[in-house]
N, C-alpha and C positions, 0 to 999 in steps of 0.2 A: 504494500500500500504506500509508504513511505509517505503515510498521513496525506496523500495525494502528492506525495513527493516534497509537497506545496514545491515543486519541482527545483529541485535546489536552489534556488533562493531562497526559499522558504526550507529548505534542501531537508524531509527528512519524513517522506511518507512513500510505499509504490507498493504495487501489488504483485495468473490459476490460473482450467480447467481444466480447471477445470473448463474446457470445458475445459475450461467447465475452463477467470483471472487469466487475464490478456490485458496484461495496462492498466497503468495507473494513469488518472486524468490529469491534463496537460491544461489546465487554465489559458495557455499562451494561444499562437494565432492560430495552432495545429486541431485547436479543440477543445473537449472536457472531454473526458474521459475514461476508460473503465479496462479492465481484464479478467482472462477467461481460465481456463483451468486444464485436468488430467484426470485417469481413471483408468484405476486395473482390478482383475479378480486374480487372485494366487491358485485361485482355487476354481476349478470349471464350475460355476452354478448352472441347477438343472436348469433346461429352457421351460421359458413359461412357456405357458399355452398355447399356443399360434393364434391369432386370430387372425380373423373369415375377412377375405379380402381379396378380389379379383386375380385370376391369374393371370390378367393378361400386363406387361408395365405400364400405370398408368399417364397421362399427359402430364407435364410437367405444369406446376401452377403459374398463371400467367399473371397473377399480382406482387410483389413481395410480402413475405411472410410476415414482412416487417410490420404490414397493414392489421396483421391481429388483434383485438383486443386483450388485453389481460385481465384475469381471472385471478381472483383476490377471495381467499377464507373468509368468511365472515367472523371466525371464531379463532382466534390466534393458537398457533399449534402449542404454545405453553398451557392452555385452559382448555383445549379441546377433549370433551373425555373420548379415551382410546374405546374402542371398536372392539367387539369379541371377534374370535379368529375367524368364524363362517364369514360374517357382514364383511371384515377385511378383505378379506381374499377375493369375495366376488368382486368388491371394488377395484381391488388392486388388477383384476381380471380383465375388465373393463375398460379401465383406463387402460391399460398396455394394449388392448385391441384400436383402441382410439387415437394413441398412439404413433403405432404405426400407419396405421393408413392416412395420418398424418405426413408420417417418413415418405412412403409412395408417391403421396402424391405432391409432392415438396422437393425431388430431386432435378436436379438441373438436367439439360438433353446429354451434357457432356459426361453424366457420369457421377457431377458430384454434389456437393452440398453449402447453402451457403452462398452471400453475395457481398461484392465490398459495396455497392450499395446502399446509401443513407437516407432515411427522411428526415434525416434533421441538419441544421446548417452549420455544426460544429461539431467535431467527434474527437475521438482521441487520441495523443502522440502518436504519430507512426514514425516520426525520425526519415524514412525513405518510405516509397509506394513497396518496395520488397517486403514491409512488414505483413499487407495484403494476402502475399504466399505461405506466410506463418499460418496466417487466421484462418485461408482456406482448406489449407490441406489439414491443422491440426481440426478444423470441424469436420470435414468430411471422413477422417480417420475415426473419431468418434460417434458418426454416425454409423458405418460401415461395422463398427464395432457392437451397435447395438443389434444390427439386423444380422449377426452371423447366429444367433438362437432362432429365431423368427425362420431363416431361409429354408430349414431341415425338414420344415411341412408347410413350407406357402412360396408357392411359385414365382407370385410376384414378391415378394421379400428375396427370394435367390436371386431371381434379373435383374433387381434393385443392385445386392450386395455386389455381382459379378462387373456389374458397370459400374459403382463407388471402386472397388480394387484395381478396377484394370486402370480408373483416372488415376488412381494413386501412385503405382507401379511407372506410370508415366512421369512421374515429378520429379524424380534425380534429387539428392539431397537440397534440403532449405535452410536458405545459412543464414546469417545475421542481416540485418539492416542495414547495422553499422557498428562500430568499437563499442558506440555505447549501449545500445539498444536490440535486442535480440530477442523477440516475440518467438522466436522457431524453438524455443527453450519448451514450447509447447507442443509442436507439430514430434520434435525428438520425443519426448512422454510416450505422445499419445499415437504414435507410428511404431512406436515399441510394445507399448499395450496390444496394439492390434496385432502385430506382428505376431507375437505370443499366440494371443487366440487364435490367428488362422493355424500357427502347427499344431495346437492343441487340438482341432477338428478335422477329424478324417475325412471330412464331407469336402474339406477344402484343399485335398491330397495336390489338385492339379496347382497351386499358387502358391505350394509349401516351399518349393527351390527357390521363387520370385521371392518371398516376404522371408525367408531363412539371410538370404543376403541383405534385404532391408535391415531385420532386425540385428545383424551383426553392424551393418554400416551405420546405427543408431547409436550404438553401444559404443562405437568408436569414439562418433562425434559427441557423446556424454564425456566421455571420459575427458577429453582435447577441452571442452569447454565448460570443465567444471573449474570451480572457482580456487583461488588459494586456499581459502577456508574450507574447500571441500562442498560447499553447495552448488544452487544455481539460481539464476534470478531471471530476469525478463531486462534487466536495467544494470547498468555500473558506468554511470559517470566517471569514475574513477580508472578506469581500464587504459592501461599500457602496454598491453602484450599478449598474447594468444590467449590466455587462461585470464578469465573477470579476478578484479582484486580480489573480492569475497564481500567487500563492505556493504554491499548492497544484495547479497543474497537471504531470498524468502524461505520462510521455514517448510511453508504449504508447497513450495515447487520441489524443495530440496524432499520431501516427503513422498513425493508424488513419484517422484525420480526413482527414488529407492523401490517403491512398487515396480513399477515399470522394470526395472533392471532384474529384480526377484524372480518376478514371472520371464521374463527372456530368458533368462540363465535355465531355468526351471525347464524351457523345450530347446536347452543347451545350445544355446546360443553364449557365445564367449564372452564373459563381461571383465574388461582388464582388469588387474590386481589390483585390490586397495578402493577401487572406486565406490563401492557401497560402505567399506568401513569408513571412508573418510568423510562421506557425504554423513553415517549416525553420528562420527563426532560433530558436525555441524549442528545436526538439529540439538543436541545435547545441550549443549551451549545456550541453544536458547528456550529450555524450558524450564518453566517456572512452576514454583511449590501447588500453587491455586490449580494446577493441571492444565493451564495454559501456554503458550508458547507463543513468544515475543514474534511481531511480524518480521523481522527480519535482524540480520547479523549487526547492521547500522543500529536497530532500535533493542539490545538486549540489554542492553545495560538504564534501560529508560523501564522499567517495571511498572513505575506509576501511569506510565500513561495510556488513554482508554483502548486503544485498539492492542494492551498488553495484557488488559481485564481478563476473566473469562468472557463476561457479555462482548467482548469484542472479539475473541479469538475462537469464541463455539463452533464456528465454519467452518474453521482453520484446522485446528488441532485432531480432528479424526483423521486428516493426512497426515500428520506427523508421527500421532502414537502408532499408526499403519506404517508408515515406513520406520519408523525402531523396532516393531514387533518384524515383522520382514529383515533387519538387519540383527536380530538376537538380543536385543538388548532386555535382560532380565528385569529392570524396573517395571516395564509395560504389561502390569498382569493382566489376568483377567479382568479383576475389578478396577485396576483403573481404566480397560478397553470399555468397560460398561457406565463408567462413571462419569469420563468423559461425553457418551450418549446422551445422558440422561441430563448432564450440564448444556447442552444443546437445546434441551426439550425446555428447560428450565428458564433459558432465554432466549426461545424461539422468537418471541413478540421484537426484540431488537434485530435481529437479520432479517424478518419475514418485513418490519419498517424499511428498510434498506433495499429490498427486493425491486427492481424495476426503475429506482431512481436511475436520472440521467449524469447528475454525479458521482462519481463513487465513492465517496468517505464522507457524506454530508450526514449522514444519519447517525443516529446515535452511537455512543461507543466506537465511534469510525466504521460503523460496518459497510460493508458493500456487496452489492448485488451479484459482483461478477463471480463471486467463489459459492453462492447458494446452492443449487446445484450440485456443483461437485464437491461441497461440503456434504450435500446429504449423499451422495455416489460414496464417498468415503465411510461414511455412517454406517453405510449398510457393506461394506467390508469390514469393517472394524463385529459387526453383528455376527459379519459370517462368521468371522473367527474366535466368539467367543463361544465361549460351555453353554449349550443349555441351561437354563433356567427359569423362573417366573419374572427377575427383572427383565433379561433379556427377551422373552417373548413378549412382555410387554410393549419393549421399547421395537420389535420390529413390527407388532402392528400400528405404534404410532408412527413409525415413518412409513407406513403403506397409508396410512390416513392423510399423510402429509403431502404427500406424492400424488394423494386422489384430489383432496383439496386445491393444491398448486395447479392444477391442468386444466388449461385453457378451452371454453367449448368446442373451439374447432379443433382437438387432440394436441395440441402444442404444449409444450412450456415453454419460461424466459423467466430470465432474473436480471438480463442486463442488457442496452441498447448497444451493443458494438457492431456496428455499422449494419451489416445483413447480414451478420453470421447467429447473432443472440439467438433465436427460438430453435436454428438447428445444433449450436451445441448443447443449447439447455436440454432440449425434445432426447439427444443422446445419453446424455447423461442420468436423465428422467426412467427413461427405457430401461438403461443396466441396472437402476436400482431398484428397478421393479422385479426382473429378471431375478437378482438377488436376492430379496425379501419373500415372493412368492413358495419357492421351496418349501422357505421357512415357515410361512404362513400353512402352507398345506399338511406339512410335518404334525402344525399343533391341532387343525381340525381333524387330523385322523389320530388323535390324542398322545402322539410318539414326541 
């Protein structure tokens, strides 16, 4: 976030996806601003349900997405009472049928996902127009990523996914902007995430030798452009030399990283030496007793301040305890994997305010819209990997309630306006935690 940077002048806020955190806003002539995120499973979750939807590839949508309205809880997910597991589930059911044939019929003719595209007259730092290549392929990756569950029984979900992978396979690595700015910190995540999951699916045997060398040639450029500190950012004004100082690396990216690299290595894919241990000492550093974790390596030594809160960091932190738990770090047990959840739930009412604004750090606590999302994508990894039990079944059907709530009529989600990409990375990110949580949900209606 780097409190929006207040962009070095103000020098000392920046922001994911997550898709899911893409940017910190640029007050200056470039814009206001926002960024997007990452997302991985360690662990295959079963595919939800397929839903019923054409098998023929549908027309591409000929308005932008961007024209959506959004869809707002009436009942903030800290007060909302949780849902028994039947009523979840059907919900959760539903919405991911809606979904998707959102995805379908939202795909561009070329393949992918996503538009640099604005309706509004100021957006945020891109530094160069090659920041565009970041944001497209890191959303199209994450779509691509949701619909490899979906393709296995829906035809049009396969022609979908097989035209998102063949755009992708087409992109040759995406590099930086420039010295200081390098939005592809996301596109590398989230082209490693996928990467993973195609070897991890038999179905996808014929793209395995294609995305085996992507996911190696990710892993490289992780490695080459992690920081002195061992993390990663999106940003270092500070940069002299091949590798970002460290001063400005994010806890939530360096988090995300660590996933990512887990799951590659995992369908043995080579991930250099030292690169995940160096990246847990990063986040190490900057986590704090309250179970929070400082936005970044510039703000760890600032504890007091709001976006260091838990109410500022709830988004955040299910990426970080996921990438220590992913890199062995024994602190990260169970209950703080559930504690952390449950600290989410407890101040949903501050992120869910933050949700959709066109600033990113104006809301309370500094929250911001663009890691929502792929803060709850995170949430519902940090679930998968906890033990059974009644807190934890609790907290995964209030994030399938949350998921239901947050979803746009016409099948979308958004949490954040970056340029034309927001509702397809959010819609990805939305999908795999449905994907995720379902299982779960289904596990406690057949009472196991």
């Amino acid at each position: 976030m780097r409190e929006c940077a207040l962009l070095r002048a103000a020098a000392a806020c920046a922001c994911a996806c997550a898709l899911a955190a893409w940017g910190c806003a640029s007050t200056g002539a470039s814009g206001a601003g926002g960024a997007p995120p990452s997302a991985g499973s360690g662990v295959a979750a079963a595919p939800a349900p397929a839903a019923t939807a054409s098998t023929a590839a549908p027309a591409p949508a000929t308005a932008p997405a961007s024209a959506t309205a959004i869809q707002r809880p009436a009942i903030s997910g800290s007060q909302r009472p949780i849902s028994d597991a039947p009523r979840a589930l059907a919900a959760a059911r539903a919405a991911y049928a809606k979904g998707l044939a959102w995805i379908l019929a939202n795909q561009r003719p070329d393949g992918s996902f996503g538009t640099f595209e604005s309706p509004r007259a100021r957006e945020i730092y891109l530094d160069t127009q090659a920041s565009h290549r970041a944001f497209h392929t890191a959303t199209t990756a994450l779509v691509c990523w949701a619909l490899l569950a979906p393709a296995h029984g829906n035809p049009a979900a396969a022609a979908a996914l097989e035209r998102g992978l063949a755009w992708l396979e087409d992109q040759g690595e995406i590099g930086r902007a420039s010295g200081k700015t390098f939005y592809s910190v996301w596109t590398h995540t989230y082209l490693m995430e996928l990467a993973a999951a195609v070897l991890r699916d038999p179905g996808q045997a014929a793209h395995h030798e294609a995305w085996r060398a992507i996911g190696e040639r990710e892993a490289a450029v992780a490695r080459r452009e992690q920081s002195a500190e061992g993390g990663w950012a999106y940003y270092d004004f500070n940069h002299v030399g091949q590798n970002p100082s460290g001063n400005e690396s994010t806890s939530f990216n360096t988090g995300a990283m660590i996933e990512a690299l887990a799951n590659a290595r995992a369908q043995g894919i080579a991930v250099p030496a030292g690169t995940i241990e160096d990246a847990a000492s990063c986040i190490r550093r900057m986590r704090v007793p309250s179970g929070a974790y400082a936005y970044g390596t510039y703000a760890e030594l600032n504890l007091r301040a709001e976006y260091n809160k838990v109410d500022g960091s709830s988004g955040r932190l299910q990426a970080c305890n996921m990438g220590l738990l992913r890199a062995g770090d024994k602190d990260v047990t169970p209950e703080v994997l559930v504690r952390g959840v449950e600290l989410l739930r407890e101040t949903h009412h501050y992120i869910e305010i933050a949700r959709g604004r066109v600033m990113p750090h104006e809301a309370y606590y500094r929250c911001s819209g663009y890691y929502y999302f792929f803060g709850h994508y995170y949430c519902a990894r940090v679930l998968q990997e906890s033990p059974p039990g009644p807190r934890r079944d609790a907290m995964v059907r209030w994030l399938a309630d949350q998921m239901v709530a947050d979803q746009n009529k016409d099948g979308s989600w958004f949490d954040y306006p970056l340029y034309g990409y927001g509702f397809a990375y959010a819609t990805g990110f939305a999908m795999r935690t449905l994907e995720i949580v379902t299982p779960m949900l289904e596990r406690q209606v057949a009472g196991n």
